[in-house]
N, CA, C and O atoms as CSV, one atom per row, in Angstrom:
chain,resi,resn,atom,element,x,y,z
A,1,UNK,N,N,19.015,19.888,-16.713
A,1,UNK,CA,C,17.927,20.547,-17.421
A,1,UNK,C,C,18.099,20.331,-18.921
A,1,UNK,O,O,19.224,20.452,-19.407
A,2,UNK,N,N,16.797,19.942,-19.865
A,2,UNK,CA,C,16.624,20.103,-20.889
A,2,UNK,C,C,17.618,20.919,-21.372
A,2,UNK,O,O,18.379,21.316,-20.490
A,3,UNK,N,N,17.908,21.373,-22.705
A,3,UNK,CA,C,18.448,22.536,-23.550
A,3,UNK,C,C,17.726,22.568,-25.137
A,3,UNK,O,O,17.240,23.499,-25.780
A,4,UNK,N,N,17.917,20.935,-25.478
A,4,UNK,CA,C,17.189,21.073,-27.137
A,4,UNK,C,C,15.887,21.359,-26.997
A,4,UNK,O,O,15.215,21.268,-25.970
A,5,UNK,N,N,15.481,21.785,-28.301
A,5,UNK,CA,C,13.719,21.541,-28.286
A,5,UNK,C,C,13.661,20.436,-28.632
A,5,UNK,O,O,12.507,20.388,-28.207
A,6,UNK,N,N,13.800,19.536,-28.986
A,6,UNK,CA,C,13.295,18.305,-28.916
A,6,UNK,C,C,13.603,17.651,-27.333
A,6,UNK,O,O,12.638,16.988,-26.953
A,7,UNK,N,N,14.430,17.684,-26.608
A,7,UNK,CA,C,13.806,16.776,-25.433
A,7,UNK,C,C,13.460,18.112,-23.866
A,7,UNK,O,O,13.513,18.183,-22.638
A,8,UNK,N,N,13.091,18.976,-25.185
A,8,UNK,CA,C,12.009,19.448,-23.655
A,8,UNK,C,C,11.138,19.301,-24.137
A,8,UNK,O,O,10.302,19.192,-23.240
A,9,UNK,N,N,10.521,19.177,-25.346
A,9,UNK,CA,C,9.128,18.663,-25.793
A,9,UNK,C,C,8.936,17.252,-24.881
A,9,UNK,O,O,8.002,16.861,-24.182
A,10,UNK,N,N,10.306,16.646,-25.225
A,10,UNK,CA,C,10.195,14.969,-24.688
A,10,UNK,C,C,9.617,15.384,-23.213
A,10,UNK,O,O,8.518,14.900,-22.943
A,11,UNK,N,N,10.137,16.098,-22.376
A,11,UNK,CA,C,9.951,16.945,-21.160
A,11,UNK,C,C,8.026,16.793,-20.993
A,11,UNK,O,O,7.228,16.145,-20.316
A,12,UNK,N,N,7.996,17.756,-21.994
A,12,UNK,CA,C,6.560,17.915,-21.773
A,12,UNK,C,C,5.639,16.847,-21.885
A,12,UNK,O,O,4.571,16.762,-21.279
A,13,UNK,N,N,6.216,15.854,-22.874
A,13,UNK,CA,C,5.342,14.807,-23.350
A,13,UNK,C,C,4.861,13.757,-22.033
A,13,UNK,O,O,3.810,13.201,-21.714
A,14,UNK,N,N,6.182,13.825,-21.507
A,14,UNK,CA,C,6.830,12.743,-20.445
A,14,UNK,C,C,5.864,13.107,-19.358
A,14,UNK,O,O,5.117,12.301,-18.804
A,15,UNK,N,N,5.958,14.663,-19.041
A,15,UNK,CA,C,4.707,15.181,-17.500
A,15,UNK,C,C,3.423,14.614,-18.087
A,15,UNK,O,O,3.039,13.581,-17.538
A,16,UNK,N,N,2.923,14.923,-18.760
A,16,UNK,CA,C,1.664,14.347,-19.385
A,16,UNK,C,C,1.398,13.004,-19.135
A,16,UNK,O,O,0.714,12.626,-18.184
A,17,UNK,N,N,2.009,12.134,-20.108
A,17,UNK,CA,C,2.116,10.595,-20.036
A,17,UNK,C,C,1.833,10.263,-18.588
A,17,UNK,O,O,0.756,9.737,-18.307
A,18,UNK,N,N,2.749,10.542,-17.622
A,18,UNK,CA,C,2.895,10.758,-16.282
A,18,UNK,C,C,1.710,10.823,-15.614
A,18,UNK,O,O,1.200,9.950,-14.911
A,19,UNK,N,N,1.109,12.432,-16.001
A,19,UNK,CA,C,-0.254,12.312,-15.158
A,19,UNK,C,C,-1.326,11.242,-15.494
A,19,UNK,O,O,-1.850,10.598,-14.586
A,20,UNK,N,N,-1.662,11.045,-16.835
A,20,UNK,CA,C,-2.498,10.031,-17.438
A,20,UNK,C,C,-2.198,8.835,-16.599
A,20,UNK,O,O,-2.983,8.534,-15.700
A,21,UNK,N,N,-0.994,8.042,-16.849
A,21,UNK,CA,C,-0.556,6.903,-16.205
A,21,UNK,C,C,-1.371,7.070,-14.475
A,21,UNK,O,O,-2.079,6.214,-13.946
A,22,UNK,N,N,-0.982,8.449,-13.884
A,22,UNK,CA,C,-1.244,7.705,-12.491
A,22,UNK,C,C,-2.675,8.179,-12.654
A,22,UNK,O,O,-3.302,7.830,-11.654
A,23,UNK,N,N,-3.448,8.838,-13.517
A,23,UNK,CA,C,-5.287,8.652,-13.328
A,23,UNK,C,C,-5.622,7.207,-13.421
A,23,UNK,O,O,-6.545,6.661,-12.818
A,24,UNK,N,N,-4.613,6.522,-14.401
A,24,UNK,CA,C,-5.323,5.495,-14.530
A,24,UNK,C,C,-4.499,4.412,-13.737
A,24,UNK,O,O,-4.428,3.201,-13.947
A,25,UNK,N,N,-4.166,4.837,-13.203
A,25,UNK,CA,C,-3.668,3.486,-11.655
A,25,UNK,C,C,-4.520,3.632,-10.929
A,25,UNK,O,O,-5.185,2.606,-10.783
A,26,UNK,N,N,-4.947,4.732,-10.185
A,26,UNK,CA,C,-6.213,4.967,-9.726
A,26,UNK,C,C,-7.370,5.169,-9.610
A,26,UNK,O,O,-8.043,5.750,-8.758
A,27,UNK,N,N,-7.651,4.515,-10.772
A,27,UNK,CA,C,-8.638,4.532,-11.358
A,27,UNK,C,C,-8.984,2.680,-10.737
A,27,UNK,O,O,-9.876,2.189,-10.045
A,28,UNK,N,N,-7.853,2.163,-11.373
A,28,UNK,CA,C,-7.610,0.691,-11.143
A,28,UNK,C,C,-7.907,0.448,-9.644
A,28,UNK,O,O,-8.739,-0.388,-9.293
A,29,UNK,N,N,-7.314,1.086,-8.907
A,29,UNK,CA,C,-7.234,0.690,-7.775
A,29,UNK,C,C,-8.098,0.970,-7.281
A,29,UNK,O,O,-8.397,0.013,-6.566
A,30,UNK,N,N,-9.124,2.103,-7.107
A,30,UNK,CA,C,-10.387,2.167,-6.293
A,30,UNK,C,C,-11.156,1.087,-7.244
A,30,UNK,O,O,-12.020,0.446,-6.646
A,31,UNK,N,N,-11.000,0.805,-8.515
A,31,UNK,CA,C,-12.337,0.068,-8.751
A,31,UNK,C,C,-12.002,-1.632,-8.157
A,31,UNK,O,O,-12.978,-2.325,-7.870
A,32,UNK,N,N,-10.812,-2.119,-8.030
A,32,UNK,CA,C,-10.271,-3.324,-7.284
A,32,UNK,C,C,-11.070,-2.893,-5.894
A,32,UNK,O,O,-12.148,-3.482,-5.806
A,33,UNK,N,N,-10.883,-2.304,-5.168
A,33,UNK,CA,C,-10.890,-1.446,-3.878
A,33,UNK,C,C,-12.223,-1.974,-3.604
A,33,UNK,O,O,-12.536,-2.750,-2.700
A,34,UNK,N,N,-13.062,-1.389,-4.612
A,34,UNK,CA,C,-14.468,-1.350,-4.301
A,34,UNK,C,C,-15.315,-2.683,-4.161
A,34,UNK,O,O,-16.233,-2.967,-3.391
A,35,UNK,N,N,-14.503,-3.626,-5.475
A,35,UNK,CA,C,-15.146,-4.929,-5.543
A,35,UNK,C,C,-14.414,-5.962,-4.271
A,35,UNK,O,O,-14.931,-6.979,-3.809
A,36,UNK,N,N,-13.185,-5.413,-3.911
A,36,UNK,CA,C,-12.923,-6.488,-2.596
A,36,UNK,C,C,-13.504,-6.188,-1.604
A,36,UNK,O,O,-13.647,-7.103,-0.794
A,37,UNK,N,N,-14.143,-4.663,-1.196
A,37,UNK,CA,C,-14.926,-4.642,-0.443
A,37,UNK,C,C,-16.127,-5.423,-0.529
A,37,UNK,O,O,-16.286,-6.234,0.383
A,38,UNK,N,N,-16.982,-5.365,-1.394
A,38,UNK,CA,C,-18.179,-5.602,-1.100
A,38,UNK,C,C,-18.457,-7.565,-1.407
A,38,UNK,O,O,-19.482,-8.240,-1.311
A,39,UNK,N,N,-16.809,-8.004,-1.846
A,39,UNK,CA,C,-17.052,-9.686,-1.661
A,39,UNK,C,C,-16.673,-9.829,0.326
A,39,UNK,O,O,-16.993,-10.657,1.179
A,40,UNK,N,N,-15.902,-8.608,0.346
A,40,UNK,CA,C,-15.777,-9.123,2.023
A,40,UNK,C,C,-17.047,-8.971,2.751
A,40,UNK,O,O,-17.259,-9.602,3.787
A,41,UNK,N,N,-18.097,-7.958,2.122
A,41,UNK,CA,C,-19.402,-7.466,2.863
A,41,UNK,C,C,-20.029,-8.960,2.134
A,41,UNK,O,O,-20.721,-8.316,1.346
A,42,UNK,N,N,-20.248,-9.960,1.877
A,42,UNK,CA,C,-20.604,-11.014,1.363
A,42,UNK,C,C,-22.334,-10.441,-0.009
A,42,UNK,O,O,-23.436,-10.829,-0.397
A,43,UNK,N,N,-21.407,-9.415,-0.138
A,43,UNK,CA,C,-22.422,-9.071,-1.427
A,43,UNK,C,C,-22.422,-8.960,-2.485
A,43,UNK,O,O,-22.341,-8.000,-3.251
A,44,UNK,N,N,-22.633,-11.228,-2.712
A,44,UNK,CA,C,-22.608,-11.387,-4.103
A,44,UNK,C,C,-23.019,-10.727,-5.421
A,44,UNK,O,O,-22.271,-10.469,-6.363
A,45,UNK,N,N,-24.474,-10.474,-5.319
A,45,UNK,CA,C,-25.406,-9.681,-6.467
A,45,UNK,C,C,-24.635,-8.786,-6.796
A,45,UNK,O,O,-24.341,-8.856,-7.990
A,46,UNK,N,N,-23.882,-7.450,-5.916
A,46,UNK,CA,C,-23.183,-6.839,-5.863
A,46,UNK,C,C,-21.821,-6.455,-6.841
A,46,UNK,O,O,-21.516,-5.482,-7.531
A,47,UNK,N,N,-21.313,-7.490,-6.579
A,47,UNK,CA,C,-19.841,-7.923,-6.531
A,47,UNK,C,C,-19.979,-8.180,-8.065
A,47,UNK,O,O,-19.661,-7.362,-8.928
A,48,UNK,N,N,-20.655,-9.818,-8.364
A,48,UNK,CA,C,-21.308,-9.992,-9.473
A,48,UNK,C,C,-21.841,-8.945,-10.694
A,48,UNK,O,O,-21.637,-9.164,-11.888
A,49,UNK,N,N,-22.507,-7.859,-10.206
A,49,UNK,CA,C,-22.173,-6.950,-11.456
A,49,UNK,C,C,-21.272,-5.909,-11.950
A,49,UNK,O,O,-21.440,-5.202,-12.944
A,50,UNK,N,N,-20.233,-5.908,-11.078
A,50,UNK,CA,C,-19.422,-4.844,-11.122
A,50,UNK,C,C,-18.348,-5.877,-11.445
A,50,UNK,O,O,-17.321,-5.312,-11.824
A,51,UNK,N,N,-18.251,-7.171,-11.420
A,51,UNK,CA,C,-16.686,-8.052,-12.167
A,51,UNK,C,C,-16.381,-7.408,-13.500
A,51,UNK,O,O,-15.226,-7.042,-13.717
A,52,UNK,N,N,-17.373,-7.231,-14.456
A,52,UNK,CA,C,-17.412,-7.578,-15.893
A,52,UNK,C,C,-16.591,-6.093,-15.793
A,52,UNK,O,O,-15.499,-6.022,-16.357
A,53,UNK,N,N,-17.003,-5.180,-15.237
A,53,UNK,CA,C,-16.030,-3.567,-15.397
A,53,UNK,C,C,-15.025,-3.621,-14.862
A,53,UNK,O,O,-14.319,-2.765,-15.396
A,54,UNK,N,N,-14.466,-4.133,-14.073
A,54,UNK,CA,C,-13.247,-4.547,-13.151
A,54,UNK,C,C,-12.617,-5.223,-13.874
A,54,UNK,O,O,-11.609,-4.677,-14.324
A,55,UNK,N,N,-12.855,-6.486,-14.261
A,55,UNK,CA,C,-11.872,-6.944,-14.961
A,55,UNK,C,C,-11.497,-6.510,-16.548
A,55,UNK,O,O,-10.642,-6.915,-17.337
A,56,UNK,N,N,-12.553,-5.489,-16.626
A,56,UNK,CA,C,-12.574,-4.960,-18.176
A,56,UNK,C,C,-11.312,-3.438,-17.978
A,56,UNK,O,O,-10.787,-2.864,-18.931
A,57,UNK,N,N,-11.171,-3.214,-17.017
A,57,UNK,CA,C,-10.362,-2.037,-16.559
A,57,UNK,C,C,-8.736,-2.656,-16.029
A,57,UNK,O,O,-7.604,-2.176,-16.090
A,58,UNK,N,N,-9.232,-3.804,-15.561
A,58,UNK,CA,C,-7.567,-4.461,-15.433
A,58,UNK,C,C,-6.748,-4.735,-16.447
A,58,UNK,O,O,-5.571,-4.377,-16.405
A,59,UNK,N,N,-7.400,-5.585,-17.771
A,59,UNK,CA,C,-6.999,-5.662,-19.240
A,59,UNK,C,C,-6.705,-4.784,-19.651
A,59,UNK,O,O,-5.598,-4.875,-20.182
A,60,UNK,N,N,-7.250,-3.625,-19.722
A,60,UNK,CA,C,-6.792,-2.438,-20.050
A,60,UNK,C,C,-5.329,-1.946,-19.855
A,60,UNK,O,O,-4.550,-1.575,-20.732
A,61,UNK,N,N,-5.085,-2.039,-18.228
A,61,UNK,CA,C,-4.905,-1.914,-17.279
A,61,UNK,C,C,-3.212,-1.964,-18.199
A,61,UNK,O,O,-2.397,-1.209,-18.730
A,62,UNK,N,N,-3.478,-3.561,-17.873
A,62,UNK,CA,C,-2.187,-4.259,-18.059
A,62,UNK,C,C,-1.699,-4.053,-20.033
A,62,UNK,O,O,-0.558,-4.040,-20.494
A,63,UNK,N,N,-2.668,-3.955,-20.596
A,63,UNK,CA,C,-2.420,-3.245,-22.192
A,63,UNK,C,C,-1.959,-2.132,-22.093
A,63,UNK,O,O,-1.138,-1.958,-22.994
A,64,UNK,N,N,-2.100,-0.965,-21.225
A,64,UNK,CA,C,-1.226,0.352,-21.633
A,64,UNK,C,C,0.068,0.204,-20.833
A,64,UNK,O,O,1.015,0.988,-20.907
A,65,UNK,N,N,0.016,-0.729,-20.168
A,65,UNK,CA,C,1.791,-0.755,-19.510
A,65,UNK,C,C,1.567,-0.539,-17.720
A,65,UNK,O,O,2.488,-0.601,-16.905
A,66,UNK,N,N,0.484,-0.345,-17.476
A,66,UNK,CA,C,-0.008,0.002,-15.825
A,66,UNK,C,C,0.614,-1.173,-15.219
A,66,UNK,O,O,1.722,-1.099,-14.688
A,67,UNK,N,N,0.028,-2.112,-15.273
A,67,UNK,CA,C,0.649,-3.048,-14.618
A,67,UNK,C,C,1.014,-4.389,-15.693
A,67,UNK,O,O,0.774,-4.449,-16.899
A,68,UNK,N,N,1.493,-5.142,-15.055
A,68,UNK,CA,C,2.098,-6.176,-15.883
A,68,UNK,C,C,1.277,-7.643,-16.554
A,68,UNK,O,O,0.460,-8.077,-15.742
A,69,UNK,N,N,1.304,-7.969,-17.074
A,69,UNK,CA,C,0.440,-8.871,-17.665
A,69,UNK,C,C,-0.549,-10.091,-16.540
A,69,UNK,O,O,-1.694,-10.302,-16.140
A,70,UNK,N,N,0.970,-10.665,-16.429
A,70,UNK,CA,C,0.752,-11.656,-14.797
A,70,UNK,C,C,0.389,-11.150,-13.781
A,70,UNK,O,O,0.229,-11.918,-12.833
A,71,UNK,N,N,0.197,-10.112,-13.632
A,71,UNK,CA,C,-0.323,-8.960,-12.312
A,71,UNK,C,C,-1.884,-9.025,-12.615
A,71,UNK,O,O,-2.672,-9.422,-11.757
A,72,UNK,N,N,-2.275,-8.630,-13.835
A,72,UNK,CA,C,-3.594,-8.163,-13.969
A,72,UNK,C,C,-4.552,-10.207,-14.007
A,72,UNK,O,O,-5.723,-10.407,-13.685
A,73,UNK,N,N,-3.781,-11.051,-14.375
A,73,UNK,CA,C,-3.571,-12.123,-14.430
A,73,UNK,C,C,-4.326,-12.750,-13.382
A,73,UNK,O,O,-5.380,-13.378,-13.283
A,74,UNK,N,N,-3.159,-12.244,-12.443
A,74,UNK,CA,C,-3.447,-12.841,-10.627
A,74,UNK,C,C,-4.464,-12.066,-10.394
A,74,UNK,O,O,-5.472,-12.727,-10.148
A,75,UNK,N,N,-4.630,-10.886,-10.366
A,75,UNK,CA,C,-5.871,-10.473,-9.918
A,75,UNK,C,C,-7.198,-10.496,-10.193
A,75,UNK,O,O,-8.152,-10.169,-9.487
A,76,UNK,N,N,-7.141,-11.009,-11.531
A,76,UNK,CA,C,-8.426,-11.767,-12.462
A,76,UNK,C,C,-8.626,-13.211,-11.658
A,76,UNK,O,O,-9.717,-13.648,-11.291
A,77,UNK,N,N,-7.593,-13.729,-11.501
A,77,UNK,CA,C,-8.178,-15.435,-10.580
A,77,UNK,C,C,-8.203,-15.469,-9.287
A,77,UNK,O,O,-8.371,-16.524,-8.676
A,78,UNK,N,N,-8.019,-14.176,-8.636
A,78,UNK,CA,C,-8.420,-14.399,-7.049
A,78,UNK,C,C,-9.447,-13.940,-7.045
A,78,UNK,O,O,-10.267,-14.346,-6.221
A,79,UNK,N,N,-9.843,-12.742,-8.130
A,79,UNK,CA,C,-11.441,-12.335,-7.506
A,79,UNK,C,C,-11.768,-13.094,-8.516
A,79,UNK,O,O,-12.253,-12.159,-9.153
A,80,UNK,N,N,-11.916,-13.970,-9.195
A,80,UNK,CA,C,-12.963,-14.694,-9.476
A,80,UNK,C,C,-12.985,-16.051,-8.310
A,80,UNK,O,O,-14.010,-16.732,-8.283
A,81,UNK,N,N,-11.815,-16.410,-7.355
A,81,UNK,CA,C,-11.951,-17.244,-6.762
A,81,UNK,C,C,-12.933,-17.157,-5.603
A,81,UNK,O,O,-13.829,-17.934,-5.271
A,82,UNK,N,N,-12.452,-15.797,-4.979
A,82,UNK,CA,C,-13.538,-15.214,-4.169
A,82,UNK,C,C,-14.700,-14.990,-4.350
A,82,UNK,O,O,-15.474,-14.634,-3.462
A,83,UNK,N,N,-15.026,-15.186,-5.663
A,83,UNK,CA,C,-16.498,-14.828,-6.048
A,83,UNK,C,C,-17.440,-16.202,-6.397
A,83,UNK,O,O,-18.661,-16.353,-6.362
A,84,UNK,N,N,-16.503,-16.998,-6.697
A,84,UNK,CA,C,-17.190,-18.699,-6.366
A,84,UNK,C,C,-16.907,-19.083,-5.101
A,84,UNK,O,O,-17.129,-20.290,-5.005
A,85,UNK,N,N,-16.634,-18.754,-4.383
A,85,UNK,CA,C,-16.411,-19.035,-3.109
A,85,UNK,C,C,-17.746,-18.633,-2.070
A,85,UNK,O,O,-18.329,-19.201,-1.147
A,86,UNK,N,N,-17.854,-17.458,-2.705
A,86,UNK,CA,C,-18.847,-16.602,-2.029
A,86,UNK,C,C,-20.341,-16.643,-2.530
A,86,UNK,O,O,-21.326,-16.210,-1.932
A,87,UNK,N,N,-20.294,-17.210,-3.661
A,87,UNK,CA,C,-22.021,-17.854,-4.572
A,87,UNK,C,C,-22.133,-19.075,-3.962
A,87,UNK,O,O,-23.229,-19.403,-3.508
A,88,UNK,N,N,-20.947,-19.987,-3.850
A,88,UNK,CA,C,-20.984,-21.192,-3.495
A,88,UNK,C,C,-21.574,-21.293,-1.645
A,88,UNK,O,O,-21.987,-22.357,-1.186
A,89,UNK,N,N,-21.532,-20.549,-1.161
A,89,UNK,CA,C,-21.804,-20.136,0.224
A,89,UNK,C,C,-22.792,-19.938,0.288
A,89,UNK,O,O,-23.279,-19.569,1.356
């Protein structure tokens, strides 16, 4: 257990940080969630307008420390692969 005031502040700072961090993992992840669904439902139009927020939430994503650079990376070139894949169809 804590004892100074300074690292039970750190304490407090840390639960916080904490909750923020996992709103915004899940935040990430249903909006991934949502767009791999609807390239598997083959609904380009769909899919197509919801990239530009998806991948605008992964950058993010990977800028506050959520996930890792090359993570948000890979997941930027598979759904765009899937998504020429699926116009191209």
């Amino acid at each position: 257990m804590a004892n100074t005031v300074s690292s039970l502040k750190r304490v407090r700072i840390t639960e916080g940080r904490t909750e923020v961090n996992r709103i915004r993992r899940t935040r990430l992840r249903h909006q991934i969630r949502s767009l791999r669904r609807l390239l598997e439902a083959k609904d380009a139009k769909s899919a197509t307008a919801i990239v530009p927020k998806t991948f605008s939430l992964i950058d993010r994503s990977a800028k506050w420390g959520i996930i890792k650079k090359n993570t948000a990376a890979r997941y930027k070139s598979r759904i765009t692969l899937r998504l020429r894949k699926l116009a191209a169809a």
